[in-house]
PLY file of the C-alpha trace (Angstrom):
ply
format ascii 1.0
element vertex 163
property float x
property float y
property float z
element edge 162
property int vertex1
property int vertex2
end_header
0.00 0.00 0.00
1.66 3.22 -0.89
0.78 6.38 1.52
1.34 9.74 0.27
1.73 12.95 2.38
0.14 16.17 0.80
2.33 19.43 1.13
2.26 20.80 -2.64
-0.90 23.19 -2.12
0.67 25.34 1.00
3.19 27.97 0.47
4.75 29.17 3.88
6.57 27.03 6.35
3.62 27.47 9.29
0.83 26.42 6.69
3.55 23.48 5.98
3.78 22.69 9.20
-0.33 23.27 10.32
-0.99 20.48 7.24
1.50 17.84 7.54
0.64 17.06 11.53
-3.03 16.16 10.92
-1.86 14.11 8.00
1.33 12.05 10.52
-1.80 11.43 12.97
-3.66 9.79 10.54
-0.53 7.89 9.35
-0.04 6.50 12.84
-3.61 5.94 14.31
-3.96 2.84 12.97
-0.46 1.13 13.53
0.27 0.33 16.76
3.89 -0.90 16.57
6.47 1.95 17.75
9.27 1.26 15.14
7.18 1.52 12.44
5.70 5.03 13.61
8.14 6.98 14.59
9.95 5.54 11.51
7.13 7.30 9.47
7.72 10.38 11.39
11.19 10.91 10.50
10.44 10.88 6.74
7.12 12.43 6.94
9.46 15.54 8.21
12.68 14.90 6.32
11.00 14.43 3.32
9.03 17.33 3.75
11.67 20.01 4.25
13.95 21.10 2.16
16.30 23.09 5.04
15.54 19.46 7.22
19.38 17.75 6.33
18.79 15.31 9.23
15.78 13.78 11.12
15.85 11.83 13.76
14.78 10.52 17.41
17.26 10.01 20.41
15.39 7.75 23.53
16.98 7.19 26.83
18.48 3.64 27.41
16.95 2.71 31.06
20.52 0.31 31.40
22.78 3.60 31.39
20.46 6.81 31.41
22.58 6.98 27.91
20.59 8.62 25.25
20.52 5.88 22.14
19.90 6.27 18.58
16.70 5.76 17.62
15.04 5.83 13.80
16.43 8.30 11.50
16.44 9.81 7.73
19.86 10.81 7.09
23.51 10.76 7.13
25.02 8.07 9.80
24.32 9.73 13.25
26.26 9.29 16.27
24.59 6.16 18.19
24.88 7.24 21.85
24.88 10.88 23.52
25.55 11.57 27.15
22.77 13.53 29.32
24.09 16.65 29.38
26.65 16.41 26.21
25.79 18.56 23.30
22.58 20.00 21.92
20.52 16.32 22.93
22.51 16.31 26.02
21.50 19.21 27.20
17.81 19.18 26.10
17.54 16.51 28.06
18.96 18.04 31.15
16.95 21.48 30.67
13.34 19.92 29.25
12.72 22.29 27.47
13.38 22.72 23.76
16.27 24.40 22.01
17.27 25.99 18.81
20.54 26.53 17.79
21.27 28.77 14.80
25.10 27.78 14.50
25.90 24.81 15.80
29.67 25.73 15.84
29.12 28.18 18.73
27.09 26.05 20.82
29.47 24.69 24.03
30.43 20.73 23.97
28.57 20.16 20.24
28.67 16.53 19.12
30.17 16.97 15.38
27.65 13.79 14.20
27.44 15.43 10.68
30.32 18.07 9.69
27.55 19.67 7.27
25.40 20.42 9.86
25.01 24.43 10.50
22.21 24.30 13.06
19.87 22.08 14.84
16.48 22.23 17.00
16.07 19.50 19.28
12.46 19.16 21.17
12.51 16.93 24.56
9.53 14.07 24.46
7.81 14.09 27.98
5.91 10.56 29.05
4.14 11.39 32.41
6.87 14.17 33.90
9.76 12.16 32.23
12.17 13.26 29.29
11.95 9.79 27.76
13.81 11.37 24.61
14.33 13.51 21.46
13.21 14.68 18.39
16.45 15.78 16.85
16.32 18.51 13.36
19.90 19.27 11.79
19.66 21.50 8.71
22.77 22.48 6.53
21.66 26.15 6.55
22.33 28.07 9.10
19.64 29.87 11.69
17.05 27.35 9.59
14.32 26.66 12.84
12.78 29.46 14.69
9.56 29.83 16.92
7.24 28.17 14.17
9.08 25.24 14.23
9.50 25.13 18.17
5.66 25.35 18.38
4.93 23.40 15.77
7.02 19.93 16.39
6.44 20.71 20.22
2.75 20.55 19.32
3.11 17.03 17.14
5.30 15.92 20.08
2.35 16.22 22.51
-0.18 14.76 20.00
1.63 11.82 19.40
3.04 11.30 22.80
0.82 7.89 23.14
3.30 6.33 21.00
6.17 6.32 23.40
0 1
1 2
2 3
3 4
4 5
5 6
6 7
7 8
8 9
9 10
10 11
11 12
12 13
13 14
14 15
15 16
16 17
17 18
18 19
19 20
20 21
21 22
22 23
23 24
24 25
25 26
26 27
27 28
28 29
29 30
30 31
31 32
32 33
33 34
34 35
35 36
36 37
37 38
38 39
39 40
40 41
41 42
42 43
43 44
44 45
45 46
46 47
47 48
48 49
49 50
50 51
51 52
52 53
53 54
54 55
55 56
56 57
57 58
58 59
59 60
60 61
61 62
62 63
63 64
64 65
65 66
66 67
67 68
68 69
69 70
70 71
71 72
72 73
73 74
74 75
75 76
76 77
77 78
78 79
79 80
80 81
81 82
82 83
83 84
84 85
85 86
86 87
87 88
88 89
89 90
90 91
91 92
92 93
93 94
94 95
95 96
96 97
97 98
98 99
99 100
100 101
101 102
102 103
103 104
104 105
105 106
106 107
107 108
108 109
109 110
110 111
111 112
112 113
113 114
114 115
115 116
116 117
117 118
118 119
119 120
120 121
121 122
122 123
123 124
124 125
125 126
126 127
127 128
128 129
129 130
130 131
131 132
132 133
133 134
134 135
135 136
136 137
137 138
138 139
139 140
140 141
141 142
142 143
143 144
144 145
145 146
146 147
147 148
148 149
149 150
150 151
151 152
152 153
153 154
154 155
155 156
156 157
157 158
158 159
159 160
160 161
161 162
């Protein structure tokens, strides 16, 4: 069965962004097996922005408190991050999300893709716990601003019953 997601009729990034997360509920609602959703996710976005170089989720490992690679669209991405080492790190330290407009000025940066320029990286919250990240690298720099925080913070929350 071949699923299609519908962007070609909206012209600004917030009308992008207001259409595709109505359309990656419906994608999901039916499947109930986490791989296979959040896989979805990550090229529902990456496939949907041109400025998106990198898409990807980041969960805590329970073993080591170790944040671990999780589905991806791509380059090859560093497979484990440290709580409180670079951007992910320190997301998941702070809870809260962050955008970074150069990644080369940002303290401790994990250099996971040399093309990367900046990054936003939104915690996901289960029940008071950061459980992981949704991780955005784009090859342009200052490429995610407030539309984009509220926006994937909003699909974050809406989809949160997958985690």
């Amino acid at each position: 069965m071949s699923i299609s997601i519908i962007t070609e009729s909206v012209e600004t990034k917030e009308e992008k962004l207001e259409f595709l997360i109505p359309q990656i509920e419906s994608l999901i609602e039916d499947e109930d097996n986490f791989i296979a959703n959040v896989s979805n996710i990550t090229s529902v976005l990456k496939n949907s922005f041109e400025e998106y170089s990198w898409v990807g989720f980041y969960f805590i490992d329970r073993r080591n408190g170790e944040l671990v690679l999780g589905p991806f669209q791509g380059k090859t991405a560093c497979t484990r991050i440290s709580v409180g080492k670079g951007i992910c790190g320190s997301v998941i330290e702070r809870k809260q999300t962050l955008i970074v407009d150069d990644v080369n000025q940002f303290p401790g940066h994990i250099f996971c893709d040399p093309d990367a320029r900046s990054e936003i990286v939104i915690p996901i919250i289960k029940n008071g716990s950061v459980i992981g990240v949704l991780d955005i690298d784009s090859d342009r720099y200052s490429a995610f601003d407030n539309l984009d925080k509220v926006y994937l913070e909003d699909l974050i929350k809406r989809i949160i019953h997958i985690f």
